[in-house]
N, C-alpha and C positions, 0 to 999 in steps of 0.2 A: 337568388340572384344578388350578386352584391357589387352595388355601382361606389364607386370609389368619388366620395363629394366634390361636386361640381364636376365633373365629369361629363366634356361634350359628346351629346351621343345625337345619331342619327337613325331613325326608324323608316323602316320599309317593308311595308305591307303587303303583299300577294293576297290583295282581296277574295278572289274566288278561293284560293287556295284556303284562306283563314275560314271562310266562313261555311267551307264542306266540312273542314276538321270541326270546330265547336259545332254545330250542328247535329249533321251525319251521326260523330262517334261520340260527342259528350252530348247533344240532346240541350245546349243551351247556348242562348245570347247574349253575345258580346255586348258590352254598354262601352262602350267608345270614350264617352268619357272618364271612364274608371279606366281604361286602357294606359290613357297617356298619363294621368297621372301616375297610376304604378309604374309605368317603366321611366317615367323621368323623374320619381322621386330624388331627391338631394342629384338629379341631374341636370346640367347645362340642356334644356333641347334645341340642338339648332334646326332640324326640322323631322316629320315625321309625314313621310309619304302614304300614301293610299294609291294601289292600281287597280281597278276595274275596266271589265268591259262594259258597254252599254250597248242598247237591243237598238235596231233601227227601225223600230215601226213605233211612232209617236205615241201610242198607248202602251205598249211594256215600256219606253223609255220614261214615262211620266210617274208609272210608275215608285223607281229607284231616284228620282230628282228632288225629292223631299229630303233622302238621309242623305244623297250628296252635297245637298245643301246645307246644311247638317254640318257634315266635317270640314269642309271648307271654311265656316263660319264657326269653328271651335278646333282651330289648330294643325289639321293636315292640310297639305295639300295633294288634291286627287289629281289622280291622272287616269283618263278615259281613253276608250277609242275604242274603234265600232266593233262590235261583237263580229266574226263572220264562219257562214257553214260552210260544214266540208261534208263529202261522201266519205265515209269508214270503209274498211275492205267486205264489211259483209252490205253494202249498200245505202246506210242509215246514215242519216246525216246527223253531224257534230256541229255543236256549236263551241266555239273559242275565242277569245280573245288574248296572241301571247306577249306578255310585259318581259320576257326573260333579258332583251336587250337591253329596252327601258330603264329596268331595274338595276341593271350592271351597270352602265352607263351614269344613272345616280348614284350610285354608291361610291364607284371611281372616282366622279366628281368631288363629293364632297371628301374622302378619304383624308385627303391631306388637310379638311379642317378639324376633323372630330376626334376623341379620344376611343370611342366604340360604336361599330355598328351593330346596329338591332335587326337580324333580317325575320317576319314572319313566315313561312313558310316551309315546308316540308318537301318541296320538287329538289330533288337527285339533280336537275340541269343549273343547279347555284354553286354547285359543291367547288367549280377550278375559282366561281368568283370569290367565293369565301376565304379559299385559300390567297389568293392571289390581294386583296384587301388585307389579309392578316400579314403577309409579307410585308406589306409598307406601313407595318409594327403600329397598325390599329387592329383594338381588342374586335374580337368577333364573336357573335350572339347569335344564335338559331334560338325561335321559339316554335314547338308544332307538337302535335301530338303523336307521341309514340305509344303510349299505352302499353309498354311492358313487352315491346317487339310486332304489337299486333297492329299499331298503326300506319297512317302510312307514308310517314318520314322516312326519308331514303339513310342508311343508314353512314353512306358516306359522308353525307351532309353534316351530319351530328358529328363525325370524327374530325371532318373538316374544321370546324367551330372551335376558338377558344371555351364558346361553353355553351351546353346544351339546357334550353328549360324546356321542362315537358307540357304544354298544356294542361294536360291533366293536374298538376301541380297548383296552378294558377288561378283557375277557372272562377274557382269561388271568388275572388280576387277579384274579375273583371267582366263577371258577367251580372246581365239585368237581375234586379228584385223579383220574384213571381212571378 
């Protein structure tokens, strides 16, 4: 990854999205702290988002309110809203919570202050926004894990992007000690 000194950048997290991928397919976790410092190193941050959903029943919600408290108080700022289910075609309920507009919407926003955005996430439904923020000639950054084609970064995505970092890449980088 090479940020170009002082360099305003803007980071936007796809929480659920980020932490299926280190999880799920690399098997570790993120240290939040070591996050923001690697990608703002010799960078301007002007800010670094965080989107999750949160659960509406006061015990799962209590939960996730320790690490949201957490980031809020060491540099992002979160953005919530309520988790909600849906029936799937085979009858099983889903839970989701989607940022896709959210997310655009801040990116748009700030576009015309930053030199580069950071998007993490691997969902295929970013790909017109990437393009479309690289058009009003700010650099563009996907980070997610592809794993050698087997993960599960849309691959448009990645093409979209001024430049692609793998997860996998990074990992030792910004994940917890043992």
């Amino acid at each position: 990854m090479v940020v170009a000194p002082f360099e305003k950048i803007a980071i936007f997290i796809d929480g659920w999205n980020f932490a299926k991928q280190a999880m799920e397919y690399l098997r570790r976790e993120v240290d939040f702290a070591k996050l923001l410092d690697f990608l703002s190193k010799d960078a301007f941050l002007l800010r670094a988002f965080y989107y999750i959903g949160e659960e509406t029943e006061p015990e799962e919600r209590s939960k996730i309110q320790p690490f949201l408290t957490w980031l809020r108080r060491n540099g992002y700022k979160v953005i919530t809203k309520p988790i909600k289910t849906f029936i799937n075609e085979d009858g099983e309920p889903v839970k989701k919570a989607d940022f896709d507009v959210d997310i655009a919407i801040d990116m748009f926003d700030l576009a015309d202050k930053v030199d580069r955005v950071i998007l993490i996430s691997g969902d295929g439904d970013f790909t017109k926004l990437i393009d479309r923020v690289g058009m009003k000639g700010v650099r563009t950054q996907v980070i997610s894990y592809w794993g050698r084609g087997k993960g599960p970064t849309a691959p448009e995505l990645i093409e979209a992007a001024d430049e692609f970092t793998d997860l996998e890449e990074i990992i030792d980088k910004i994940a917890r000690s043992g």
